[in-house]
C-alpha positions in Angstrom: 7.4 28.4 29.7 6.8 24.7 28.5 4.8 24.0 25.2 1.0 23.5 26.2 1.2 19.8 25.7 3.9 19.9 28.5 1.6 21.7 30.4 -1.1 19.7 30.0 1.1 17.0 31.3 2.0 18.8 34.2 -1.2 19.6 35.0 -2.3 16.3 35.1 0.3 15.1 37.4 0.5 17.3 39.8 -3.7 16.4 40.2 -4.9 19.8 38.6 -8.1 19.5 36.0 -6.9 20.1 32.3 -10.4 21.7 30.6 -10.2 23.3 26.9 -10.3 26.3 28.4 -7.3 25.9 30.3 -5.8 24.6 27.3 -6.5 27.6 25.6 -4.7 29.7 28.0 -1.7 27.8 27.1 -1.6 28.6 23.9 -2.2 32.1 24.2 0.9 32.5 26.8 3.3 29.9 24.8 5.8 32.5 23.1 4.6 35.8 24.4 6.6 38.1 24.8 4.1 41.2 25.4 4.0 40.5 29.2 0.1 40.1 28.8 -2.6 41.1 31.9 -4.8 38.8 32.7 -7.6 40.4 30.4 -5.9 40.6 27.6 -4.9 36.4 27.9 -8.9 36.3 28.2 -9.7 38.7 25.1 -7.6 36.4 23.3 -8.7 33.5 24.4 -12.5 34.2 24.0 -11.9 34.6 20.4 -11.7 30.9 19.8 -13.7 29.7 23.2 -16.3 32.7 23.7 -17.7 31.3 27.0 -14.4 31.3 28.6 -14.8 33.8 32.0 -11.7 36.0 33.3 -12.6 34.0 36.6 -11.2 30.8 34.6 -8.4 33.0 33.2 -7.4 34.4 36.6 -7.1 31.0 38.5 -5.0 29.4 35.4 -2.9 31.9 35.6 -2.7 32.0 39.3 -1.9 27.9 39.2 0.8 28.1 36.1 2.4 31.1 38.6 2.6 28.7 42.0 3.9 26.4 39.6 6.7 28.9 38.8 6.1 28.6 34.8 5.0 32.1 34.3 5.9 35.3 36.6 3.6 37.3 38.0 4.8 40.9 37.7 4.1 43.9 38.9 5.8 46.9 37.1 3.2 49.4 37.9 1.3 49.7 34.9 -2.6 49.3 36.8 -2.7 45.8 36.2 -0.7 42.7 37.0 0.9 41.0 33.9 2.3 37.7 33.4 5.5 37.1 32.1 6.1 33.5 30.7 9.9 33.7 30.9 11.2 32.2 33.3 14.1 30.3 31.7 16.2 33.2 31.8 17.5 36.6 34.1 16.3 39.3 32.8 15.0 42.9 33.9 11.8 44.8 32.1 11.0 48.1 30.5 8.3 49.8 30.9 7.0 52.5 28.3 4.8 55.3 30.2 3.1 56.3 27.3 1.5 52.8 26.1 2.2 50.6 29.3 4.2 47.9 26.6 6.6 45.9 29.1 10.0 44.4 27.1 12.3 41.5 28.6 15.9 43.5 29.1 19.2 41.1 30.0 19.8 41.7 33.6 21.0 44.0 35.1 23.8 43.6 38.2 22.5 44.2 41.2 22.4 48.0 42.4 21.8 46.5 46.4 24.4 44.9 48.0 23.3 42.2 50.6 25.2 44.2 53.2 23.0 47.3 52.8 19.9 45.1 53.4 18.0 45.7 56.9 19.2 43.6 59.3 17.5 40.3 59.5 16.0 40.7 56.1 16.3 37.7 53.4 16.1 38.6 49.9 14.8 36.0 47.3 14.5 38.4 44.5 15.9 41.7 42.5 14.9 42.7 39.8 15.3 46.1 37.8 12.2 47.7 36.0 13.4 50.5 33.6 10.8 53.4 32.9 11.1 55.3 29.6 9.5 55.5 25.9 9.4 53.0 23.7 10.3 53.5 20.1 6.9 53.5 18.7 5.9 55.8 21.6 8.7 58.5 20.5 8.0 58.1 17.1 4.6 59.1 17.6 5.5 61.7 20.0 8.0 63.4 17.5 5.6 62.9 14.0 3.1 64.8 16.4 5.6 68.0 17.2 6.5 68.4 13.6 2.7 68.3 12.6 2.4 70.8 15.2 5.2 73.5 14.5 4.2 73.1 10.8 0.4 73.7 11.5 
């Protein structure tokens, strides 16, 4: 994703209203990594900016994804989240026990375009790996040995 000044910038010239709200939104996705929802860009955001609504949130979000600087993803967690890297291929974990979502290097393809349905045009693959993150385990393993010494 582009620094927020860039954005600004693009924003402008592609005839889209640049408010401090929408500035702030920039800010809060430039360098995450977390793969945020769209509630918790606005529970950020309305830490500096209280009077910013999730409807604001929502459609900055929505414009910086048909722009293609931020991905909108949908890795099954409940909620969409946002994932501003786009400069490179990569897949995503998913931990089942917090919902965190991590940027993995891609994966090859497990589809070959001959297997497709006929007719069908693919634009996309992408891998989503479903586990337990390490902070997850951890917990999950200080837990059983508080248990079986208890």
């Amino acid at each position: 994703m582009r620094t927020p000044d860039e954005l600004t910038e693009e924003f402008r010239r592609r005839g889209l209203k640049v408010t401090p709200q929408r500035t702030a939104v920039f800010r809060v996705l430039h360098g995450d990594q977390t793969h945020p929802t769209a509630e918790a860009v606005h529970r950020r955001v309305v830490q500096d900016m209280p009077t910013v609504s999730l409807r604001t949130v929502y459609q900055t979000l929505n414009d910086l994804t048909a722009m293609g600087e931020i991905r909108n993803l949908d890795v099954g967690t409940g909620s969409a989240r946002f994932d501003p890297n786009v400069e490179s291929a990569h897949d995503h974990a998913v931990c089942d026990a917090c919902g965190s979502v991590r940027d993995i290097p891609a994966a090859a393809p497990t589809v070959h375009p001959r297997d497709l349905p006929e007719g069908f045009r693919a634009h996309a693959a992408e891998v989503v790996v479903r586990g337990t993150c390490a902070s997850c385990a951890e917990s999950a393993e200080r837990s059983t040995v508080a248990a079986a010494r208890a």
